[in-house]
C-alpha positions as YAML, in Angstrom:
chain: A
units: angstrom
residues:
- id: 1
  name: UNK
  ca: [-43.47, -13.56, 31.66]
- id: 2
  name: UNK
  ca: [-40.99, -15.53, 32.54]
- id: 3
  name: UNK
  ca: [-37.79, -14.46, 34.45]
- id: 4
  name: UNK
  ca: [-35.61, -17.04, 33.06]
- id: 5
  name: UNK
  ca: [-34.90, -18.32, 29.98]
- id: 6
  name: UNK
  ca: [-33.91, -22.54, 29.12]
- id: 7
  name: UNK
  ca: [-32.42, -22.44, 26.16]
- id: 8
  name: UNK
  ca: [-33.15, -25.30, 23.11]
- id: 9
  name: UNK
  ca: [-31.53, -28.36, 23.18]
- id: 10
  name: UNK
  ca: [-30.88, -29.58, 19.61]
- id: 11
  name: UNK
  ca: [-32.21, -33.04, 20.25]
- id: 12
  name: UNK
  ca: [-35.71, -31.83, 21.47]
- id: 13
  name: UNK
  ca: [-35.55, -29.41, 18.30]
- id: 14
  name: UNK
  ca: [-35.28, -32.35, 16.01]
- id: 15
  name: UNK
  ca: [-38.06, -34.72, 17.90]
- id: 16
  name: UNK
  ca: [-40.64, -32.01, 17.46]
- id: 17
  name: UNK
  ca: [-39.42, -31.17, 13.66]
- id: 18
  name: UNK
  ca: [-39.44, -35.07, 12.92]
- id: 19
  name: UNK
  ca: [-43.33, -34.80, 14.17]
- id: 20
  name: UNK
  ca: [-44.54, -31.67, 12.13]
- id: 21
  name: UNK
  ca: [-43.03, -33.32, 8.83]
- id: 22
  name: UNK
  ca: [-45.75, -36.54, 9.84]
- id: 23
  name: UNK
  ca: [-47.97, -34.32, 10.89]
- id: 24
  name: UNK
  ca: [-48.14, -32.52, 7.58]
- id: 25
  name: UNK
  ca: [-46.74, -34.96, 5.38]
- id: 26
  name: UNK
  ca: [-43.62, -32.86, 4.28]
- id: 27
  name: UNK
  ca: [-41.77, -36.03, 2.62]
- id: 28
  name: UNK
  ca: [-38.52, -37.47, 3.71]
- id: 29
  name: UNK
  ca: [-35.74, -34.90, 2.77]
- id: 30
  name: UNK
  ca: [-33.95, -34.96, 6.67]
- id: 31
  name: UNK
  ca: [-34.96, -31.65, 9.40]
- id: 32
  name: UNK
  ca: [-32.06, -29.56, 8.82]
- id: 33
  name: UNK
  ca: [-31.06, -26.88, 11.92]
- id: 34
  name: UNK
  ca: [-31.43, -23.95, 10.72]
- id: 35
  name: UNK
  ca: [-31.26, -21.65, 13.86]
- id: 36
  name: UNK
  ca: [-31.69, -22.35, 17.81]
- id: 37
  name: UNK
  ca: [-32.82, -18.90, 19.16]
- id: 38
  name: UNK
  ca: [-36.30, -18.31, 21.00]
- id: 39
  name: UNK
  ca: [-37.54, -20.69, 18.68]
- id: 40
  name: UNK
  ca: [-36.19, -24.30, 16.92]
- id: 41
  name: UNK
  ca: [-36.14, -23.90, 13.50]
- id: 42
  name: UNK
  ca: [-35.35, -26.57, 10.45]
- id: 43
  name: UNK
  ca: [-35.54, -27.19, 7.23]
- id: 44
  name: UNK
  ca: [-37.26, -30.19, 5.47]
- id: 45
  name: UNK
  ca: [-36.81, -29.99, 1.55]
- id: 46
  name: UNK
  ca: [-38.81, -26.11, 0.41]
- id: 47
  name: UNK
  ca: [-40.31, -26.05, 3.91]
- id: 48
  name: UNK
  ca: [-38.89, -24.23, 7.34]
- id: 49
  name: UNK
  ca: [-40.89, -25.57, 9.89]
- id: 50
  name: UNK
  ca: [-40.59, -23.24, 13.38]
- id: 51
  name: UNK
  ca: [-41.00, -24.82, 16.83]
- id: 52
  name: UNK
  ca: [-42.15, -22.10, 19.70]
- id: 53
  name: UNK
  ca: [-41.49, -22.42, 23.08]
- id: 54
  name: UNK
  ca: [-44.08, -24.28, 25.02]
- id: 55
  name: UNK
  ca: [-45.16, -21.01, 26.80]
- id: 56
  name: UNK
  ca: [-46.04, -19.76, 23.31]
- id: 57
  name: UNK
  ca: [-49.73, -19.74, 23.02]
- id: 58
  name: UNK
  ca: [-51.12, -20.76, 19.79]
- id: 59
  name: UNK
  ca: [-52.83, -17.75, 19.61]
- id: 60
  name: UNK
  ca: [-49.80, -16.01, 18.90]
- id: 61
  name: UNK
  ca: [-48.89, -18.43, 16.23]
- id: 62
  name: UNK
  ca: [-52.21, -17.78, 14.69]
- id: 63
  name: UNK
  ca: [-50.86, -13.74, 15.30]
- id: 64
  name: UNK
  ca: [-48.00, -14.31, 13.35]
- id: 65
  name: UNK
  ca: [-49.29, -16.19, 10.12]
- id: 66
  name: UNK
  ca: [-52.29, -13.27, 10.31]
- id: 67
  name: UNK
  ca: [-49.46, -10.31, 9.60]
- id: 68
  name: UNK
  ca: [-47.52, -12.93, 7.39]
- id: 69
  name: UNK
  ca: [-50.49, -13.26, 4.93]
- id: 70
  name: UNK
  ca: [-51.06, -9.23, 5.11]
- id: 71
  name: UNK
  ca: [-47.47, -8.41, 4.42]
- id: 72
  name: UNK
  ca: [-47.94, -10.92, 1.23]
- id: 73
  name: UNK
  ca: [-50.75, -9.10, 0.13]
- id: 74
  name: UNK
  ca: [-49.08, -5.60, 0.69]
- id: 75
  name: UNK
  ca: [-45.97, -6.62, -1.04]
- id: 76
  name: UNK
  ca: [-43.80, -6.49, 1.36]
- id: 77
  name: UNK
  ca: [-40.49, -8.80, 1.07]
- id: 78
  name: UNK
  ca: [-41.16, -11.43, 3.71]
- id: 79
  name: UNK
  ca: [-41.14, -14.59, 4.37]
- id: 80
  name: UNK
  ca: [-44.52, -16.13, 3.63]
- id: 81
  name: UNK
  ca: [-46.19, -19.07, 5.23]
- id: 82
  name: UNK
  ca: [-46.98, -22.32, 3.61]
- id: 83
  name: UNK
  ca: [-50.65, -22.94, 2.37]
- id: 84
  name: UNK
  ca: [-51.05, -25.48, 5.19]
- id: 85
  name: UNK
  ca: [-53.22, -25.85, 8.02]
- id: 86
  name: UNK
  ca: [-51.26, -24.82, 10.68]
- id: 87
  name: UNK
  ca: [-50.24, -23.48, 13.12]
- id: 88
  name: UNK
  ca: [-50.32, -27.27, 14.60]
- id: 89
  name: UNK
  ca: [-50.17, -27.96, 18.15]
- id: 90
  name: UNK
  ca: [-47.01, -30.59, 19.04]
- id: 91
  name: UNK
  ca: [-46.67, -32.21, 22.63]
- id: 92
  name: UNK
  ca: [-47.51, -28.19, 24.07]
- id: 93
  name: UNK
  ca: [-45.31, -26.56, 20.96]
- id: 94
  name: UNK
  ca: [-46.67, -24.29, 18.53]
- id: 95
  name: UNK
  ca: [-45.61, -24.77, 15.14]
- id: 96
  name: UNK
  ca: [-45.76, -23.36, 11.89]
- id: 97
  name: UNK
  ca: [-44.36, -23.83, 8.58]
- id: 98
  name: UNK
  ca: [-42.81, -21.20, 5.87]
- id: 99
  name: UNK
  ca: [-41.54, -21.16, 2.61]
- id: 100
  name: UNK
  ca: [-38.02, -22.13, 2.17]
- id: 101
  name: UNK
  ca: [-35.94, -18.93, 0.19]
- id: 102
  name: UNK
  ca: [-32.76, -19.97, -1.24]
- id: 103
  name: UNK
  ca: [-29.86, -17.95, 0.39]
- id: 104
  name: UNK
  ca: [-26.19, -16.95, 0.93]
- id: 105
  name: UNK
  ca: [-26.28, -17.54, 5.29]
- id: 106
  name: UNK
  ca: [-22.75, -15.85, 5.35]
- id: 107
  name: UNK
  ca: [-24.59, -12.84, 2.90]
- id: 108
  name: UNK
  ca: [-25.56, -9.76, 5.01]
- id: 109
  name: UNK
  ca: [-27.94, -7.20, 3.55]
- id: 110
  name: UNK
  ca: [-26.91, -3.48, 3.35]
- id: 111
  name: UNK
  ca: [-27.54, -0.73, 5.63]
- id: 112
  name: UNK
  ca: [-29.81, 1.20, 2.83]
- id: 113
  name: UNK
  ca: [-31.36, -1.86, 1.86]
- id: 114
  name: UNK
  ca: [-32.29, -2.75, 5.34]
- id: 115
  name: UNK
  ca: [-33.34, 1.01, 6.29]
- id: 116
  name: UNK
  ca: [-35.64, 0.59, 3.34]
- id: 117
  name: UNK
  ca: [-37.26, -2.88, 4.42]
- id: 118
  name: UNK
  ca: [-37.85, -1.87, 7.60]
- id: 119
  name: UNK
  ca: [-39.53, 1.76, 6.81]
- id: 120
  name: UNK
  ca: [-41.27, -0.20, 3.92]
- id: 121
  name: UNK
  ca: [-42.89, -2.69, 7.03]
- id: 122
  name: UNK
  ca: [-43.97, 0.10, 8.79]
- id: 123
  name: UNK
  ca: [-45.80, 1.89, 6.34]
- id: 124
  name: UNK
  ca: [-47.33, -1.20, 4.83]
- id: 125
  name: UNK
  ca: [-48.91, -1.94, 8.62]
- id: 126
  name: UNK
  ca: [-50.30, 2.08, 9.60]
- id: 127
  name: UNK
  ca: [-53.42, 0.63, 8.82]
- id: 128
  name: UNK
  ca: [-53.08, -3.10, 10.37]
- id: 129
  name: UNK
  ca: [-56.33, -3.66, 12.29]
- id: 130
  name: UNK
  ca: [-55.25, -7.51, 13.43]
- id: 131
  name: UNK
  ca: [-54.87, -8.40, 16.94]
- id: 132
  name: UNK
  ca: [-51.39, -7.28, 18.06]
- id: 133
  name: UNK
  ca: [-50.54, -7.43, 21.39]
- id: 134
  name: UNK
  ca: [-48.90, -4.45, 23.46]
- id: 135
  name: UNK
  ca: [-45.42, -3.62, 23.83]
- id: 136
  name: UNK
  ca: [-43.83, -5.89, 26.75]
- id: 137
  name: UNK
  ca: [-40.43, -4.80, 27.21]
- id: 138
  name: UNK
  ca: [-40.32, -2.64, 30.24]
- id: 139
  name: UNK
  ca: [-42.69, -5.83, 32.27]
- id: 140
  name: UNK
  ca: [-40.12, -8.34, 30.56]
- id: 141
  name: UNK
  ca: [-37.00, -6.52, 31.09]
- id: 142
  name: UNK
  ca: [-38.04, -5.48, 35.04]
- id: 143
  name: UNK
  ca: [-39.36, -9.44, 35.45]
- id: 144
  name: UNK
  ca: [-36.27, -10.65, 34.17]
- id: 145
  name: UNK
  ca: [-34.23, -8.20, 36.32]
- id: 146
  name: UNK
  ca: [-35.77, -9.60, 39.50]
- id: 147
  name: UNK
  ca: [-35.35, -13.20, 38.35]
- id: 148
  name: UNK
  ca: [-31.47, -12.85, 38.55]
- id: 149
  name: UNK
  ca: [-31.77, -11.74, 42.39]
- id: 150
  name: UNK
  ca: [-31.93, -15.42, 43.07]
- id: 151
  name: UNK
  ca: [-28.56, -16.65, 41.13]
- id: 152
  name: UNK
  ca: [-26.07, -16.20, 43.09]
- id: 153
  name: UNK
  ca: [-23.47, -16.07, 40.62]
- id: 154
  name: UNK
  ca: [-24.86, -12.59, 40.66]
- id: 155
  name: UNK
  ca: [-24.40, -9.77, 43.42]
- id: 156
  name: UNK
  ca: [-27.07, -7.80, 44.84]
- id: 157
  name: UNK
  ca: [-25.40, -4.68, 43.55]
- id: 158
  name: UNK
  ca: [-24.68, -6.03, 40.07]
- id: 159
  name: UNK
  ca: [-28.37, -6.18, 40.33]
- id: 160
  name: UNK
  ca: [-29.12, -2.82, 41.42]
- id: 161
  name: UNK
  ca: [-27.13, -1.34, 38.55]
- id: 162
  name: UNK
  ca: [-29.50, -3.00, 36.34]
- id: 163
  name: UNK
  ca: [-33.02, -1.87, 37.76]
- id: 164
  name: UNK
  ca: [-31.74, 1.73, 38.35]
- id: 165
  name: UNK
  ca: [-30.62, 1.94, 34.34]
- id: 166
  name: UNK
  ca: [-34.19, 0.74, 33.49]
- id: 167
  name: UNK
  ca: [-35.37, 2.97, 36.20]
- id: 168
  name: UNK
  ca: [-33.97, 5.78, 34.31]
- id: 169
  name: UNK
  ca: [-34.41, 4.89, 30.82]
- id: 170
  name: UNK
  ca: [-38.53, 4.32, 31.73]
- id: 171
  name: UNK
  ca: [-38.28, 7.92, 33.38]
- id: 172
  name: UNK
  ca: [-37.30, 9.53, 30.30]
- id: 173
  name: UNK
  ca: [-39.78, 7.89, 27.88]
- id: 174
  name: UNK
  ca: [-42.34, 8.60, 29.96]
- id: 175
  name: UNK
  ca: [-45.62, 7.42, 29.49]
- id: 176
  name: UNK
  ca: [-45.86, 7.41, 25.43]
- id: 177
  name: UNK
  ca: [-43.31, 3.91, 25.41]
- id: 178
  name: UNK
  ca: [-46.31, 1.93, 24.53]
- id: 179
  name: UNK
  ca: [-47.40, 3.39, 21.31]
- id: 180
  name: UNK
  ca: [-49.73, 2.08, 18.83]
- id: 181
  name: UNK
  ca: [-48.19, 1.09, 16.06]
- id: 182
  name: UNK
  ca: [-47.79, -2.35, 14.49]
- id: 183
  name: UNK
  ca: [-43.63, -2.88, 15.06]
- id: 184
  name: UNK
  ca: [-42.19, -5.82, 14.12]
- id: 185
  name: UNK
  ca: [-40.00, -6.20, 17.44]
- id: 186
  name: UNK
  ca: [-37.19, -8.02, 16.63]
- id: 187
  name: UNK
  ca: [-35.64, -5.80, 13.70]
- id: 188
  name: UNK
  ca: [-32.04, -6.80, 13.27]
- id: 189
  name: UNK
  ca: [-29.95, -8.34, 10.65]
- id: 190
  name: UNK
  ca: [-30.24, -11.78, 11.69]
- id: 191
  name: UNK
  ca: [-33.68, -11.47, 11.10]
- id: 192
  name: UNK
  ca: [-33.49, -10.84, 7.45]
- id: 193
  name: UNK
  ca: [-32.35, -13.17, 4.44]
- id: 194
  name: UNK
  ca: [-30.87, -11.76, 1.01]
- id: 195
  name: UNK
  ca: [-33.09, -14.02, -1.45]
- id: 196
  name: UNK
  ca: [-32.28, -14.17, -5.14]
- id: 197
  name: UNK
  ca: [-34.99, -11.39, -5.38]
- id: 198
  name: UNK
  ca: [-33.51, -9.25, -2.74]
- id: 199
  name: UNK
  ca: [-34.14, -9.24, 1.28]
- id: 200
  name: UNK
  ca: [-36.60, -10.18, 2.99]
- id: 201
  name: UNK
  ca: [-38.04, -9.62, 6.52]
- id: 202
  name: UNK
  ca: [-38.88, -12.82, 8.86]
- id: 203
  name: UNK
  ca: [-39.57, -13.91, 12.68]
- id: 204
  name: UNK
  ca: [-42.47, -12.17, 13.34]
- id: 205
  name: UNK
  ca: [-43.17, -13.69, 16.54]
- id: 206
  name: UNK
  ca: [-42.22, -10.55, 18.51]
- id: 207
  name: UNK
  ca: [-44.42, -8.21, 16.14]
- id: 208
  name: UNK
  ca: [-46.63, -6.13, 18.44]
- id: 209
  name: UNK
  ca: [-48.08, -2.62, 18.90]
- id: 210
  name: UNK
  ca: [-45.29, -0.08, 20.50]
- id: 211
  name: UNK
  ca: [-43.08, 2.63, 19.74]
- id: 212
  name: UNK
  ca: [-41.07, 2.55, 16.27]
- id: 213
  name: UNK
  ca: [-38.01, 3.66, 17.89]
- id: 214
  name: UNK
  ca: [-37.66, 0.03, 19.39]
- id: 215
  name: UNK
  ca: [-37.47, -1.22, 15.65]
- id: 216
  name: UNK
  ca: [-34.24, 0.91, 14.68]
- id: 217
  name: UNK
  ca: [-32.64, 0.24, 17.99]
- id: 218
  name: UNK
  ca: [-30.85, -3.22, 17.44]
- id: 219
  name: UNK
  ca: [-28.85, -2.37, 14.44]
- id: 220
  name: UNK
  ca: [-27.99, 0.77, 16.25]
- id: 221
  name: UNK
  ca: [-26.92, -1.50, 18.96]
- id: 222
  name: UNK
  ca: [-24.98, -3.54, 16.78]
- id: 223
  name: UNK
  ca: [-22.80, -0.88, 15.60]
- id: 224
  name: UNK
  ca: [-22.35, 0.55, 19.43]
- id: 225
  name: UNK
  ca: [-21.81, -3.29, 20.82]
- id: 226
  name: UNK
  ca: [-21.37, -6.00, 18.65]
- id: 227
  name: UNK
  ca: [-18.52, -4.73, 16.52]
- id: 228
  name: UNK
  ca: [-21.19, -3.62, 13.81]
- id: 229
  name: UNK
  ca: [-20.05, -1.30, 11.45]
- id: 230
  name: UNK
  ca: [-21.07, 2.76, 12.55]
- id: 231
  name: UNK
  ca: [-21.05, 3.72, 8.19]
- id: 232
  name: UNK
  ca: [-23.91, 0.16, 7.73]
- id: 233
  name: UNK
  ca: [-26.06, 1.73, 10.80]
- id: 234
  name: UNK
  ca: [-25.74, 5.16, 8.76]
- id: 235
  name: UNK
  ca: [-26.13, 3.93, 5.45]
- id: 236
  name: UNK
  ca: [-30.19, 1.88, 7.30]
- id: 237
  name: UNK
  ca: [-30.84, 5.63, 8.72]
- id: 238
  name: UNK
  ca: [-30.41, 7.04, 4.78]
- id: 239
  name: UNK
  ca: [-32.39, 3.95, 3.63]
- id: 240
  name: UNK
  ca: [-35.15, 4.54, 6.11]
- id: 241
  name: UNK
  ca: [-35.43, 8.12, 5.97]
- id: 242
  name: UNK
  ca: [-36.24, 10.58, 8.22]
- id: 243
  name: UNK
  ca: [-36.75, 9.54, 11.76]
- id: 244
  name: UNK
  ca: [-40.36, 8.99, 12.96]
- id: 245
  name: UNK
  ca: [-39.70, 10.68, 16.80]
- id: 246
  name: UNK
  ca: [-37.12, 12.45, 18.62]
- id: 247
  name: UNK
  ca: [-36.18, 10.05, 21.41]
- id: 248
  name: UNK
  ca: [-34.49, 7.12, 19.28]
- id: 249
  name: UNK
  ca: [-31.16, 6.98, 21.37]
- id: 250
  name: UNK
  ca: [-33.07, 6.34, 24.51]
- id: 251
  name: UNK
  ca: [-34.45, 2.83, 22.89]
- id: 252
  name: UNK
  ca: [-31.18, 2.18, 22.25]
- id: 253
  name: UNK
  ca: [-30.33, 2.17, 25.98]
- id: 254
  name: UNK
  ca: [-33.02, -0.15, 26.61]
- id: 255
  name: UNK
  ca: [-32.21, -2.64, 23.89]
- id: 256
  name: UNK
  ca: [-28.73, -2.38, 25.35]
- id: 257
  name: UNK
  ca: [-30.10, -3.18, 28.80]
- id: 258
  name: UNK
  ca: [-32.48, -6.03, 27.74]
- id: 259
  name: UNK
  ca: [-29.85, -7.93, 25.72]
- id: 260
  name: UNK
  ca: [-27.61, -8.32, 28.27]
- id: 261
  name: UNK
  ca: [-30.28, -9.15, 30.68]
- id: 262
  name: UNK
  ca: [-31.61, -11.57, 28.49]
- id: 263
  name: UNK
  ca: [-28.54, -13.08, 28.16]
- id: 264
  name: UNK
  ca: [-27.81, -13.14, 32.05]
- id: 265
  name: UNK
  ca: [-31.34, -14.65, 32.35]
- id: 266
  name: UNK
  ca: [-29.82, -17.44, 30.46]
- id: 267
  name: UNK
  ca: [-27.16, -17.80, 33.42]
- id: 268
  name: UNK
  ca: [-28.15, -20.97, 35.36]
- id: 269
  name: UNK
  ca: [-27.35, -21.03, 39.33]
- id: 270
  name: UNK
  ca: [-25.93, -24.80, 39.20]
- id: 271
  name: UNK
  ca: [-23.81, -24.21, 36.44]
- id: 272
  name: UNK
  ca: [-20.18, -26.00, 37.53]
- id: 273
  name: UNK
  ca: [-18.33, -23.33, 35.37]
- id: 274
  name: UNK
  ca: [-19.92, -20.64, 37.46]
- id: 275
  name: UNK
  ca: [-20.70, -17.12, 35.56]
- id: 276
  name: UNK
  ca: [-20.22, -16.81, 31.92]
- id: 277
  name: UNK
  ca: [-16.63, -14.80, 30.20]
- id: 278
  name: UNK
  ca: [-19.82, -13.27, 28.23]
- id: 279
  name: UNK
  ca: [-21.57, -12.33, 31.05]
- id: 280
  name: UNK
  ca: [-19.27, -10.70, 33.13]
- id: 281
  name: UNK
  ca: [-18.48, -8.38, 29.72]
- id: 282
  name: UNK
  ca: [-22.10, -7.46, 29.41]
- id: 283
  name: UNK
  ca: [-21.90, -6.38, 32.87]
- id: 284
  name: UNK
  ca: [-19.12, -3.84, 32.10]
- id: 285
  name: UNK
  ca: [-21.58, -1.84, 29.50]
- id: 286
  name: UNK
  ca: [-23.37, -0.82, 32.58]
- id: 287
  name: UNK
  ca: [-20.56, 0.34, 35.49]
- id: 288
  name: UNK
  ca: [-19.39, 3.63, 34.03]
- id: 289
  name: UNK
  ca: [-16.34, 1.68, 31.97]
- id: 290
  name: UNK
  ca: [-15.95, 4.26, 29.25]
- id: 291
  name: UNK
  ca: [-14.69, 1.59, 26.21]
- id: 292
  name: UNK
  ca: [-16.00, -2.41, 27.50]
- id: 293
  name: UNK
  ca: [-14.84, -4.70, 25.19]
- id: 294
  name: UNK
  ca: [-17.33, -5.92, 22.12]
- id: 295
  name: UNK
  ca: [-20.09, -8.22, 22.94]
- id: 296
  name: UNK
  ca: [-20.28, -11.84, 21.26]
- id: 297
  name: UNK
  ca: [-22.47, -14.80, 21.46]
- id: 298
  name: UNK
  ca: [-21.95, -17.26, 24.07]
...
């Protein structure tokens, strides 16, 4: 696991998009950019072809398409892959292709609707026997903490702070964090498009087996530190009904912690405009300020 992160240049995006439409023959309607996140993603005419990182084993690819195809068969609203071979192996990239869904990008989906899609997800996959792998958060989050000791736009007690809030927050789970249940590990509403049919559920890339809590924890986040609405987060608790363990808030701390330490991972040493505005207000969620200001992209 990597304690850094190198974000995607949109160039190198392209290149590799450009090859997977030869590779597969996908006609000559341009690569679109759809989204630059963990992975490149574009569209060419009905198909969204995904680029992975090239740490991303195609195994997990292969993990990915295996749920997609189950989901389809359960009826779950998601995202389904295209009947290609795939996934296909680029210059070291995974990448697979999905169906293209026609959609509002400004168009959010409801609380309800998303409580709903989510608890529908996790009851379709109690029974998921695929290979799934464990839940790597508290091994990602700790690596990543210990990467930023060496970037100096950092201090050594910034650093601190961080390891002794995932200190505590591991404490207090205790040793049932892992769980066993398929979750889909990403669950927030960026990762869900309103289709002319309704919304469905994509980027599976994160799915793995762990503790459900994790799932409801971003849109709970998003409401606490994003500038998310408190009555949407509600409104996904009604839709997903009652709450599947008592210890919900504390995954919320966590996702709290690893977002801003994924962003911070993102924080080059050699960068001339030193740390990040964003940065330094992520920091603030974690030194007893009673109200930091709302979190953005940077």
């Amino acid at each position: 696991m990597s304690a850094t992160r190198t974000p995607w240049r949109p160039e190198d995006g392209a290149a590799l998009a450009e090859r997977a439409r030869r590779h597969w023959d996908l006609g000559t309607a341009p690569a679109v950019l759809l989204r630059l996140g963990t992975n490149a993603s574009y569209r060419i005419g009905d198909v969204v072809v995904r680029v992975a990182p090239r740490d991303h084993p195609p195994a997990a690819a292969e993990r990915e398409l295996r749920l997609a195809r189950f989901l389809e068969r359960r009826g779950v609203p998601a995202v389904r892959p295209v009947a290609l071979a795939q996934p296909a192996r680029i210059d070291g990239h995974s990448v697979t292709a999905w169906e293209w869904v026609s959609h509002d990008p400004a168009s959010v989906v409801g609380g309800r609707a998303f409580g709903a899609l989510l608890r529908g997800f996790h009851d379709a996959t109690e029974d998921y026997d695929g290979p799934l792998p464990g839940w790597p958060q508290a091994a990602l989050i700790g690596g990543r903490i210990a990467g930023l000791r060496v970037n100096p736009a950092l201090t050594g007690d910034e650093v601190d702070r961080l390891r002794r809030r995932l200190d505590e927050l591991l404490a207090a789970i205790g040793e049932d964090a892992d769980g066993h249940l398929p979750i889909h590990g990403d669950a927030h509403p960026g990762n869900v498009i309103v289709g002319p049919d309704g919304p469905l559920l994509l980027d599976f890339d994160l799915v793995c087996r762990g503790p459900r809590p994790w799932d409801l924890a971003p849109a709970a986040l998003h409401a606490r530190r994003y500038g998310g609405s408190p009555a949407w987060f509600a409104a996904l608790r009604e839709g997903y009904g009652p709450p599947v363990r008592g210890d919900e808030e504390l995954y919320v701390g966590l996702r709290e912690l690893a977002s801003a330490v994924w962003l911070l991972a993102a924080e080059t040493a050699d960068d001339p405009a030193g740390r990040s505005a964003e940065a330094d207000v992520r920091l603030r969620a974690f030194d007893g300020e009673p109200d930091p200001p709302t979190w953005g992209a940077r």
